[in-house]
C-alpha positions as CSV (number, residue, x, y, z in Angstrom):
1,X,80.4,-134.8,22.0
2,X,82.9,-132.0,20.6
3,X,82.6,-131.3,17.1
4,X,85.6,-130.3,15.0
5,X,86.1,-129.4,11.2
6,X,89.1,-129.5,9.5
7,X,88.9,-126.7,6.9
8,X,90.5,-125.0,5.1
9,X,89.5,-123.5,0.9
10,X,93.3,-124.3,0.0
11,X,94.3,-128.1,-0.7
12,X,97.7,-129.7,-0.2
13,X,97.6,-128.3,3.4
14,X,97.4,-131.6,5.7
15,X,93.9,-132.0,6.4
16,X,93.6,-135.1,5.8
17,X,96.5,-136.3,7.6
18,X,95.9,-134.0,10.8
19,X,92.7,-135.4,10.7
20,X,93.8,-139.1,10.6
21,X,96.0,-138.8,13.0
22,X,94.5,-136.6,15.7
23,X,91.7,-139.4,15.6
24,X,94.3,-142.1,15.8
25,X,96.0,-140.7,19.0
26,X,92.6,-139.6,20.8
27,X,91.1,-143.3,20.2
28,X,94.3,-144.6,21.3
29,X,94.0,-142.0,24.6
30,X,90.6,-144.3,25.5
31,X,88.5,-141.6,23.6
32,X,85.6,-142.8,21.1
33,X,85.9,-141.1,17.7
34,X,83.8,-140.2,14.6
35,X,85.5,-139.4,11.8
36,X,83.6,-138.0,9.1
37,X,84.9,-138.1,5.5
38,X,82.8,-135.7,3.5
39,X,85.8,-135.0,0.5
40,X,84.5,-135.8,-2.8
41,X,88.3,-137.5,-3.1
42,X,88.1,-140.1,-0.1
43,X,91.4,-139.8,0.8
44,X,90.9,-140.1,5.0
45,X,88.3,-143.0,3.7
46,X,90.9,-145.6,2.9
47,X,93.9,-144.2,5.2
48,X,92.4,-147.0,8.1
49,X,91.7,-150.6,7.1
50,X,88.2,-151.7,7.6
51,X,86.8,-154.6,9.7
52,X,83.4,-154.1,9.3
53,X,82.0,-152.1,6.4
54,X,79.0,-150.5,5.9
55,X,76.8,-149.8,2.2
56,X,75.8,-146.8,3.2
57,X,78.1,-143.3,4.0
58,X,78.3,-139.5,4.3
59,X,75.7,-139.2,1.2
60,X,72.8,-141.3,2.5
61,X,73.7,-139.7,6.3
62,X,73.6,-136.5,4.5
63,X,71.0,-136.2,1.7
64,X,68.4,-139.2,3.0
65,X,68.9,-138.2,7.0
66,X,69.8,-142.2,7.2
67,X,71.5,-141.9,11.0
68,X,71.2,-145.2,11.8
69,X,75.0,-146.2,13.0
70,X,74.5,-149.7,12.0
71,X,74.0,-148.5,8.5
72,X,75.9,-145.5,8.2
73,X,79.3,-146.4,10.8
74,X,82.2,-148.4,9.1
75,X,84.7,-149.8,12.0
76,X,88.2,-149.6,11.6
77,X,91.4,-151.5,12.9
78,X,92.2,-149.0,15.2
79,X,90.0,-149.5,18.6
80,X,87.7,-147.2,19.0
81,X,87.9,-145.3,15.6
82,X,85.0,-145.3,13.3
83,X,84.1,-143.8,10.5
84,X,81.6,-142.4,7.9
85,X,82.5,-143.1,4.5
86,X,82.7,-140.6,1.4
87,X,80.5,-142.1,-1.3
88,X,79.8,-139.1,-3.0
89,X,82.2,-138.8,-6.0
90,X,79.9,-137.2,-8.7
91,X,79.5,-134.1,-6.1
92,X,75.5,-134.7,-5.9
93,X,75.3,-133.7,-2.3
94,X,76.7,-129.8,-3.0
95,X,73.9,-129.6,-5.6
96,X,71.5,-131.2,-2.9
97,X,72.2,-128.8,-0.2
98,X,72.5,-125.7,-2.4
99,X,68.9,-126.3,-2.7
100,X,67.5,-127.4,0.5
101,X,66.1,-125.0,2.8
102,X,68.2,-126.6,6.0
103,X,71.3,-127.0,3.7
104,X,73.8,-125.6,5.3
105,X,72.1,-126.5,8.7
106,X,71.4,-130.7,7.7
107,X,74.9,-131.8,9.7
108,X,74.0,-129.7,12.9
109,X,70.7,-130.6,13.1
110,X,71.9,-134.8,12.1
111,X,74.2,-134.9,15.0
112,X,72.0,-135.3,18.2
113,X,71.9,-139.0,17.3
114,X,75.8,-139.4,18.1
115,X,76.4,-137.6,21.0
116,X,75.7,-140.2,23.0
117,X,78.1,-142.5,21.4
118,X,81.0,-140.8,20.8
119,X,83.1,-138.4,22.7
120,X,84.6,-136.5,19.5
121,X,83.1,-135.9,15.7
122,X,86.6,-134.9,13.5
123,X,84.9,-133.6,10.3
124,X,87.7,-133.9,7.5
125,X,86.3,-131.3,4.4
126,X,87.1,-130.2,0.3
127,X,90.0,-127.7,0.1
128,X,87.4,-125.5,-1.9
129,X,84.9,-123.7,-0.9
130,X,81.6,-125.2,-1.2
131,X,78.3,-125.4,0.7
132,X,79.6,-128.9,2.2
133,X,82.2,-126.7,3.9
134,X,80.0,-124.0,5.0
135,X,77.7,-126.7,6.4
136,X,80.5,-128.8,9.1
137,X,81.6,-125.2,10.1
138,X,78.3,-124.8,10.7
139,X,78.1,-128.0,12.8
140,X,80.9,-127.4,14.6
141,X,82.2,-126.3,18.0
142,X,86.1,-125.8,16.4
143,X,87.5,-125.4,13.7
144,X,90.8,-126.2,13.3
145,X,93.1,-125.2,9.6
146,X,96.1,-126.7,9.0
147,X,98.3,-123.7,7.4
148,X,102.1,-124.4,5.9
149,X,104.5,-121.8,6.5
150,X,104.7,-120.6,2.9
151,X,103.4,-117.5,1.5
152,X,100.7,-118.8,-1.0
153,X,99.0,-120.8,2.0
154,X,99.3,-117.6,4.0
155,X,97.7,-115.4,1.2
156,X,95.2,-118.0,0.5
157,X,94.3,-118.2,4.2
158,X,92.9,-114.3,4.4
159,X,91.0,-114.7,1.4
160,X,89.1,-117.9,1.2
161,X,89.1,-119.3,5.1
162,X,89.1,-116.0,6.7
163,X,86.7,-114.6,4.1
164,X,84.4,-117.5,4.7
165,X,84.2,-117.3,7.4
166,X,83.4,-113.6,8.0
167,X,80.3,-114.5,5.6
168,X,78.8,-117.1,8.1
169,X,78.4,-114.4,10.4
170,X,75.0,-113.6,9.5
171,X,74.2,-116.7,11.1
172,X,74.5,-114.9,14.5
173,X,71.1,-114.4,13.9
174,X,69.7,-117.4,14.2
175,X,71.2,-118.5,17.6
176,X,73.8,-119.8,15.4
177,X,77.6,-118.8,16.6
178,X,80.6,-119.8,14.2
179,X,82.9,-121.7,15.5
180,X,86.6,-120.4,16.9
181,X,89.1,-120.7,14.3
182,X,92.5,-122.4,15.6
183,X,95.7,-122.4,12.7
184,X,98.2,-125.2,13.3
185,X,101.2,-124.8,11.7
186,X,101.5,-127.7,9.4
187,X,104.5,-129.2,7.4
188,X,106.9,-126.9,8.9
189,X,110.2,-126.9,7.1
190,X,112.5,-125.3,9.4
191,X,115.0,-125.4,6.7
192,X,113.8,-122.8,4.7
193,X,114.9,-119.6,5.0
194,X,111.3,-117.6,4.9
195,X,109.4,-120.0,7.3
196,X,110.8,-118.3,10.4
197,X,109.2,-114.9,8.9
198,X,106.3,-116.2,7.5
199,X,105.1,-117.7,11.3
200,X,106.2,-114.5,12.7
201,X,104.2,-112.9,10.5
202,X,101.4,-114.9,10.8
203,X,101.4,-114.7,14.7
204,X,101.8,-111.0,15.1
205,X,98.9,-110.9,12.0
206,X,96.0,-112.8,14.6
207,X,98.0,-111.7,18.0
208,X,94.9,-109.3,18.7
209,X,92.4,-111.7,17.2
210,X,89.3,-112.7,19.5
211,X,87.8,-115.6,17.5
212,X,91.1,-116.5,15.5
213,X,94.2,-117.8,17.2
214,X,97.4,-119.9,16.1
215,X,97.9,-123.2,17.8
216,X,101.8,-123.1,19.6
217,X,102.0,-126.5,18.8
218,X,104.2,-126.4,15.3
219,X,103.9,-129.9,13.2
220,X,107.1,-130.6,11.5
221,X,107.7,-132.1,7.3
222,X,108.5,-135.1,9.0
223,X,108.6,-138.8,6.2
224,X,107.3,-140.6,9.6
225,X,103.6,-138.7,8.6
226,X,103.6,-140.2,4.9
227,X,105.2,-143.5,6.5
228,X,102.2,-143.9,8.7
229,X,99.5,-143.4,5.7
230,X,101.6,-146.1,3.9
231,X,101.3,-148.3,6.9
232,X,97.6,-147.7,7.4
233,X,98.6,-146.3,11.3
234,X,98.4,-143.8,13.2
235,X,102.0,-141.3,12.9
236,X,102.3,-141.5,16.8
237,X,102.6,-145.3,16.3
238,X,105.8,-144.8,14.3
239,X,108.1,-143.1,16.4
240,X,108.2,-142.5,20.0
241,X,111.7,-142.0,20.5
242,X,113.9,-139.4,18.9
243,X,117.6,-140.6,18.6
244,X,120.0,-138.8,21.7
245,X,121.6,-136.7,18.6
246,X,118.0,-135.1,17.9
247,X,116.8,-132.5,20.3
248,X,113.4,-132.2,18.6
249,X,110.0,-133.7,20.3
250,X,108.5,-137.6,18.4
251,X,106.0,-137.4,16.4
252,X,103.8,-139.3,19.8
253,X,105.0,-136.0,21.6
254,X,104.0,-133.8,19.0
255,X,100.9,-135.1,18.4
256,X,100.1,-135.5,22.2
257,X,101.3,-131.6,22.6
258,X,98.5,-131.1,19.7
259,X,95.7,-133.2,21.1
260,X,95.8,-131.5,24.7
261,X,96.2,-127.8,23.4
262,X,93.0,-128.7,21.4
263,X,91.4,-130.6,24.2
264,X,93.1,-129.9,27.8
265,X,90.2,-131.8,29.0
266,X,91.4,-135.2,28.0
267,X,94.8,-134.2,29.2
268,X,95.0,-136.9,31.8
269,X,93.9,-139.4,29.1
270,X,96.0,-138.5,25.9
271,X,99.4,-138.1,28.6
272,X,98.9,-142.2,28.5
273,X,99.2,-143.0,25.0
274,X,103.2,-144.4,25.3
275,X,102.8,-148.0,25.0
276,X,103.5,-148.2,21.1
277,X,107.4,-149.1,20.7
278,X,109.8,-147.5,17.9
279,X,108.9,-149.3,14.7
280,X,111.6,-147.3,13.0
């Protein structure tokens, strides 16, 4: 099972959505995903209808080691996604961890008891830093940060991500590597005049980078993203054709391009997922 966290200490950045929708497409590829909703506001909890709901969530998998699926997995509408709730809206599970002596170690030493049962964990997080964060980067083999093109993203980047994650180092110690850090380019306005400098910026910034790199894949402002969280679907299910006036890829194509960057193992799989017709 690969484990990926969506980070990032800034929010407004697309987490959420990224994560939503990279789960949508890969389940649609054949894939069986986990998505984990450990935001104190549940917004990747209630993007996918439920059909069958569970009591318990990411606090009683978290603080009581519950990791019974039965009790702790929520199905939704989309084959082959699933999900762990957030329940934990007074923030009791920060204060928890802060004093446990496996805090920022519970997730990674919880997850034995999916990998049998799912091919991919997609860990959507706070845009703050906060021992829950530390804790999925912990767990994780990638972590993936969306990052808009604008400068207060970019500044915010080198000191709270960046800096994070230079202070998980330590953990090197312990057997414990951090995870490689992979920035997608997210809600690209190609409009604006500073965006084109801002990426070029960014890319000659981590060009020399061993455990930082940014993802070639570029994820457009596009209405068809906040159209599919209306619609309770996955984006790639909105569009799949681009009108013969537009020379830019779908959203199915971008997304796809995405997916197989991330996981060029599943390549053969995710290259399948075209049966969904324009809606739009």
């Amino acid at each position: 099972m690969r484990v990926v966290s969506v980070v990032s200490t800034k929010g407004g950045v697309g987490k959420t959505t990224v994560a939503a929708n990279l789960g949508g497409l890969l389940a649609d590829a054949g894939l069986r995903v986990l998505l984990l909703d450990l935001d104190s506001q549940p917004t990747l909890s209630g993007y996918y209808a439920l059909k069958q709901k569970t009591d318990a969530g990411a606090y009683e998998f978290i603080a009581l080691n519950l990791t019974t699926l039965a009790e702790i997995v929520s199905k939704t509408v989309i084959h082959g996604l699933d999900l762990i709730l957030s329940n934990d809206d007074q923030g009791r599970l920060s204060t928890l961890l802060l004093h446990a002596p496996d805090g920022r170690l519970r997730l990674r030493n919880l997850l034995d008891n999916f990998r049998l049962h799912y091919d991919l964990l997609l860990i959507d997080t706070q845009g703050a830093r906060s021992v829950l964060l530390e804790m999925a980067i912990l767990a994780s083999d990638l972590a993936l940060s969306p990052i808009p093109p604008e400068m207060l993203a970019a500044r915010e980047l080198q000191r709270g991500t960046l800096k994070l994650l230079s202070e998980l180092e330590p953990f090197r110690l312990l057997g414990i590597t951090p995870p490689p850090l992979r920035l997608l380019l997210n809600q690209v306005n190609a409009i604006r005049v500073d965006t084109r400098m801002i990426i070029r910026g960014l890319r000659e910034t981590f060009a020399g980078a061993t455990n930082i790199s940014i993802l070639e894949t570029v994820v457009p402002d596009r209405v068809a993203y906040l159209n599919a969280a209306s619609l309770g679907i996955p984006a790639h299910r909105i569009k799949t054709r681009q009108p013969r006036e537009r020379h830019s890829p779908s959203t199915l194509e971008i997304m796809q391009t995405l997916a197989i960057e991330l996981f060029p193992e599943w390549r053969e799989a995710i290259s399948t997922v075209n049966r969904y017709t324009e809606t739009q």
